[in-house]
C-alpha positions in Angstrom: -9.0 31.4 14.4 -7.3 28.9 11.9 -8.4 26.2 10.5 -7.1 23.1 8.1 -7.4 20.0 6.8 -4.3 17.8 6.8 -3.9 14.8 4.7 -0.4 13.4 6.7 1.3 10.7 4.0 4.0 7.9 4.8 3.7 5.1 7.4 1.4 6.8 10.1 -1.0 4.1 11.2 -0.7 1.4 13.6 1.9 3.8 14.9 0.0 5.1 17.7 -0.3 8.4 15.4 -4.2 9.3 16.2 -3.7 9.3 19.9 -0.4 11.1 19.8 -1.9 13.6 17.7 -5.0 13.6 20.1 -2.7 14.5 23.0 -0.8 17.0 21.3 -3.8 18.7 20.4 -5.2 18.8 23.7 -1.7 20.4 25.3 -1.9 23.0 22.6 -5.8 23.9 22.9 -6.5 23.0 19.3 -9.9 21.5 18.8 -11.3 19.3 15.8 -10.6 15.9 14.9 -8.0 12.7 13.6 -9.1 9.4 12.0 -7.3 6.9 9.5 -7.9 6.8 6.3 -8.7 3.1 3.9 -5.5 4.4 1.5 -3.3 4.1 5.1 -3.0 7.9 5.1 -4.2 9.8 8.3 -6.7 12.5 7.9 -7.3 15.9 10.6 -9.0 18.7 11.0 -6.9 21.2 13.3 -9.0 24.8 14.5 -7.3 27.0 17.2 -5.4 30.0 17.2 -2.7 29.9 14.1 0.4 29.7 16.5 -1.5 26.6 18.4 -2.7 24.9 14.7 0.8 25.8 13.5 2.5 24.0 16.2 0.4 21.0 15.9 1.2 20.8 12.0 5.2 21.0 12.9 4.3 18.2 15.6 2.9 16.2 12.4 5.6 16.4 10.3 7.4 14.3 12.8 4.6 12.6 14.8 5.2 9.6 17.2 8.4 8.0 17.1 7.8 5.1 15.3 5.6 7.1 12.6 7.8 7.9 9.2 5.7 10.9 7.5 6.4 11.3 3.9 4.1 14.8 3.6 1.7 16.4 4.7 -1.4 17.6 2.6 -2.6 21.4 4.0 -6.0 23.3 3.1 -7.9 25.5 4.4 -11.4 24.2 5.8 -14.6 25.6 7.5 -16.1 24.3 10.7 -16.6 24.7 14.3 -14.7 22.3 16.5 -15.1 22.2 20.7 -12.9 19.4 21.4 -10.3 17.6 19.4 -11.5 13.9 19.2 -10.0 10.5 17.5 -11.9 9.1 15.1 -12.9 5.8 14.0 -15.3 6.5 11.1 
């Protein structure tokens, strides 16, 4: 089981990023969470099997088609996720 915390950079919100990413996640059986962030940065927690959290990662690095991501911010976190959910905190 992997884990991370992503930090993704560049113009990601009012994209349609968190839901995007909230899909994604779901089709690839990653659980944990997505939610914007004041400094217009999006913030995620990604847990699943490495090949699942490494695919959603690669999927971030693009995102939605009208999202331009700059970079992406990895680290490793703790937790324990059941679903992945969007965020509005």
């Amino acid at each position: 089981m992997k884990t991370l915390h992503l930090q993704i950079l560049g113009r990601v919100q009012g994209v349609w990023f968190r839901e995007s990413m909230r899909r994604e996640a779901e089709r690839l059986g990653v659980a944990g969470w997505v939610r914007n962030r004041p400094d217009g940065s999006v913030e995620a927690v990604a847990q699943g099997p490495a090949g699942a959290v490494d695919a959603l990662v690669e999927w971030a690095r693009v995102g939605p088609p009208q999202a331009r991501v700059e970079r992406i911010i990895e680290t490793e976190t703790e937790g324990h996720y059941r679903v992945f959910e969007k965020r509005t905190d």
